[in-house]
C-alpha positions in Angstrom: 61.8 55.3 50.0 60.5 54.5 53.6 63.8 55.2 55.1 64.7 58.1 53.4 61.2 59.2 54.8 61.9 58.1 58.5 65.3 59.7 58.5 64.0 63.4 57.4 61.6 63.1 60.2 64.2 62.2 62.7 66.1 65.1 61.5 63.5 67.7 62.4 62.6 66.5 65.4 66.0 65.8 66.9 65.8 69.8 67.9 63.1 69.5 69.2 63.7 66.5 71.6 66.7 67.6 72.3 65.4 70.7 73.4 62.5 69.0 75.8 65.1 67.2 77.2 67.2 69.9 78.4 64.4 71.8 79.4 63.5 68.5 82.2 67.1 68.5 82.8 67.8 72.0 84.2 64.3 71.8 85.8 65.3 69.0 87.9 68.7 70.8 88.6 66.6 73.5 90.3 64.7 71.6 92.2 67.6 69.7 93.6 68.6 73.4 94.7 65.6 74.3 95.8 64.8 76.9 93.0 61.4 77.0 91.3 62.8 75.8 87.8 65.1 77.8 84.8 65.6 81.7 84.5 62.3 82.8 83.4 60.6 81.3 86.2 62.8 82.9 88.5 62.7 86.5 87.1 58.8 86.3 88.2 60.0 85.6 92.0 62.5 88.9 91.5 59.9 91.4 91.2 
């Protein structure tokens, strides 16, 4: 029963993990290229 209930958790917050991850990634990405950080951030500078 405890397992079943560890795995479901897992599964809904893989996304979401997965998602903070990539967001750190392509933030240090930018900063290695001297941007500010992803898209949205950049659109401000653009106006």
């Amino acid at each position: 029963m405890n397992n079943i209930v560890v795995q479901i958790i897992l599964i809904v917050l893989a996304p979401f993990l997965g998602g903070l991850i990539y967001g750190i990634e392509r933030k240090v990405k930018a900063r290695m290229q001297r941007r500010i950080g992803p898209l949205f951030f950049n659109l401000s500078m653009t106006f």
